[in-house]
N, C-alpha and C positions, 0 to 999 in steps of 0.2 A: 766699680773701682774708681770711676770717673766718668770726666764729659768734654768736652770740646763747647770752645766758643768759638762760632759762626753764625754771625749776624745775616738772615734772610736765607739760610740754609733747612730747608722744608722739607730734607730727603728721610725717608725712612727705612731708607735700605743700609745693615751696617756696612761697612768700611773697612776695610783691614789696614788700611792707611791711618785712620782715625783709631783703630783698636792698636795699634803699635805705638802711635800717637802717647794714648790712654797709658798702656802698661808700663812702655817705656819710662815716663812720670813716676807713675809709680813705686817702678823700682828702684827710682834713685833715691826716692826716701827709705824701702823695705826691700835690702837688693835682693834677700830671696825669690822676689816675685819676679825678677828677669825672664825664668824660662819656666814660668808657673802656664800649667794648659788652660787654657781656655775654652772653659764649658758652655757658656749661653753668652749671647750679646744682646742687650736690647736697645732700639734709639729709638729716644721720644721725642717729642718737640716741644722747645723751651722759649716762645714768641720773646722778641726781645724788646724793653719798653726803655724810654729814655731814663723815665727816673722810677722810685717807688712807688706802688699806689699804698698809701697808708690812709685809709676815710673810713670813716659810717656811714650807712645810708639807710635810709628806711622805703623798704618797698611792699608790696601788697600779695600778697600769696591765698589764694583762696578766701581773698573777702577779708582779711586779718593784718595789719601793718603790724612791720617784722623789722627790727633792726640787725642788719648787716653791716660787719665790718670787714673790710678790703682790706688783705694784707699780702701782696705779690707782688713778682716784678724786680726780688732784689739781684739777678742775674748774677757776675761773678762776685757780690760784694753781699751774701746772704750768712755768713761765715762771720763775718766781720759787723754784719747790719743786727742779725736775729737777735739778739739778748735786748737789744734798744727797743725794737717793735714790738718783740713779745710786752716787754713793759705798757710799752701805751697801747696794745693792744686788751690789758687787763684794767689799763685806764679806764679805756674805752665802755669796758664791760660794767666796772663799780661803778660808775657815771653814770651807766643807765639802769643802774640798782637792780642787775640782772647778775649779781655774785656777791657771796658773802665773802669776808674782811681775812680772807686765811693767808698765814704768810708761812708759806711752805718754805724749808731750807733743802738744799741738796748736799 
């Protein structure tokens, strides 16, 4: 349902501080969800970087140069970022004539 930002926060044990945290949010956009139970918690760790990594790179995997493209890193601003990098992320991809010309509508 959510997440917490806590910069250098490495714990992997949930929280019930941070899951009231979470809900609480929540509800005030969907108040149904005030006194919804909660079934499973999971917490991952979400390394935090100053800025975006958005690059290519090309590296060697079994004897064979591979192009890779870096697209991580957008922390609380992935919401607001994703639709731009998907774009040069398909850049990226036409560029190295590794995708045909399709222009998908939603």
């Amino acid at each position: 349902m959510g997440g917490t930002a806590q910069k250098g926060n490495w714990n992997t044990t949930p929280n019930e501080q941070d899951q009231r945290h979470i809900l609480d949010g929540c509800a005030r956009i969907v108040p149904s969800l005030k006194d919804a139970e909660i079934l499973d918690t999971k917490v991952g760790l979400r390394p935090f970087r100053e800025q975006t990594r958005l690059d290519q790179q090309t590296i060697t995997f079994n004897g064979r140069s591979i192009q890779v493209i870096n697209n991580y890193g957008h922390g609380g601003c992935g919401l607001t970022t994703f639709v731009g990098c998907a774009k040069d992320v398909v850049a990226m991809i036409r560029e190295a004539g590794a995708a045909p010309w399709y222009s998908a509508r939603l």
